[in-house]
C-alpha positions in Angstrom: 0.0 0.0 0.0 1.8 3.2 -1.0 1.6 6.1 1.5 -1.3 8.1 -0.3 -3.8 4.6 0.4 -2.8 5.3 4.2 -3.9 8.8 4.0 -7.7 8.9 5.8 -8.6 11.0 2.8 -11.7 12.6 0.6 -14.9 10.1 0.7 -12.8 7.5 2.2 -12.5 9.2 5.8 -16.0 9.6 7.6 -15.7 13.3 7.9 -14.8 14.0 3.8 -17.5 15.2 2.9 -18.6 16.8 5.9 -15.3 18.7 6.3 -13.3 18.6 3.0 -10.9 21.5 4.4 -9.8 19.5 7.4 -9.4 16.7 5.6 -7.4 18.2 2.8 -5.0 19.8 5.3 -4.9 16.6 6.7 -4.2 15.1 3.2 -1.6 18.0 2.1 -0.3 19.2 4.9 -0.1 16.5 7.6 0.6 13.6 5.5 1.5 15.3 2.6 4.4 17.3 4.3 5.2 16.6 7.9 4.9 13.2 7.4 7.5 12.9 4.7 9.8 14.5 6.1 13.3 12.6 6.6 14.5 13.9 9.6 13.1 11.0 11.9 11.4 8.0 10.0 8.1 7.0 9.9 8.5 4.5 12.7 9.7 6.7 15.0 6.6 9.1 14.2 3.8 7.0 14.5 5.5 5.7 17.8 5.7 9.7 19.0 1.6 10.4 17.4 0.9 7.0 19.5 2.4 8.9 22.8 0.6 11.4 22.0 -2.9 10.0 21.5 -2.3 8.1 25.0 -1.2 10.9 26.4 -4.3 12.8 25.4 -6.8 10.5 25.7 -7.3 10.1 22.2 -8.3 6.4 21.7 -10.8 7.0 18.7 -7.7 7.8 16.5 -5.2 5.5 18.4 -6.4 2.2 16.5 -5.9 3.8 12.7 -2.4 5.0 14.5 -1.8 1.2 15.7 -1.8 -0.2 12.3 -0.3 2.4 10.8 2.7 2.2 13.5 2.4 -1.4 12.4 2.8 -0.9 8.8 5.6 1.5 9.4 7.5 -1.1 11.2 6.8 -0.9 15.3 6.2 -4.5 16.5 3.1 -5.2 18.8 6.0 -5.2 21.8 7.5 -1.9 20.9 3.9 -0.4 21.3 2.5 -2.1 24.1 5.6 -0.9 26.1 5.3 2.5 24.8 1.9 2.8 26.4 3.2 0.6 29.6 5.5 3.2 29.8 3.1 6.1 30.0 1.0 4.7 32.6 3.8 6.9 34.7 3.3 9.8 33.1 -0.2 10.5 31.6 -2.4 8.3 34.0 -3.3 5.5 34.6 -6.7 5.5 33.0 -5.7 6.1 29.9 -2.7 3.9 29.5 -5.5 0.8 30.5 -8.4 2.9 27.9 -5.5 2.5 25.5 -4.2 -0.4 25.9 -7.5 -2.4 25.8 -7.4 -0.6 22.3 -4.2 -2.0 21.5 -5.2 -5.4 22.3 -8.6 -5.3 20.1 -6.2 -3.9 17.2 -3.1 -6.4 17.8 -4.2 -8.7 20.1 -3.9 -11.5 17.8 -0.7 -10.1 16.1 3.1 -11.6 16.6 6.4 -10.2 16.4 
């Protein structure tokens, strides 16, 4: 699947034709640009927008962020103790609302 298919985009995502601006900025300029940048990979970016969904509280977007973490190479280990690890520091709560997530998403994945 080339990186354009991963995009949530136009009549594809729920919200296109709703809210065609968002999801064109989200198209062109979050996946279109920031995403393709080569300063860290794409790994290491879904692993940091994973953290981040945790972190907020965010689980409605953390399962197209699991695969896609997935796809980008993170193993279902590498991502389960990501959101182990935050447990410390964004709450309890929403490490276990996120990692019930996780298991629905990978559950049935190996390494």
């Amino acid at each position: 699947m080339s990186e354009k298919d991963q995009r949530p985009s136009g009549d594809r995502h729920p919200l296109g034709r709703f809210a065609p601006g968002l999801i064109g900025f989200t198209d062109d300029v979050l996946f279109g640009q920031v995403w393709e940048r080569a300063v860290i990979s794409a790994k290491e970016r879904s692993m940091i927008t994973v953290a981040c969904l945790v972190t907020g509280g965010n689980v409605e977007q953390l399962r197209y962020h699991l695969v896609r973490a997935r796809d980008n190479g993170a193993t279902r280990i590498e991502l389960v103790e990501v959101i182990t690890h935050l447990a410390f520091y964004a709450g309890w709560p929403k490490a276990m609302a996120a990692m019930a997530v996780a298991q629905e998403v990978l559950g049935s994945e190996e390494d």
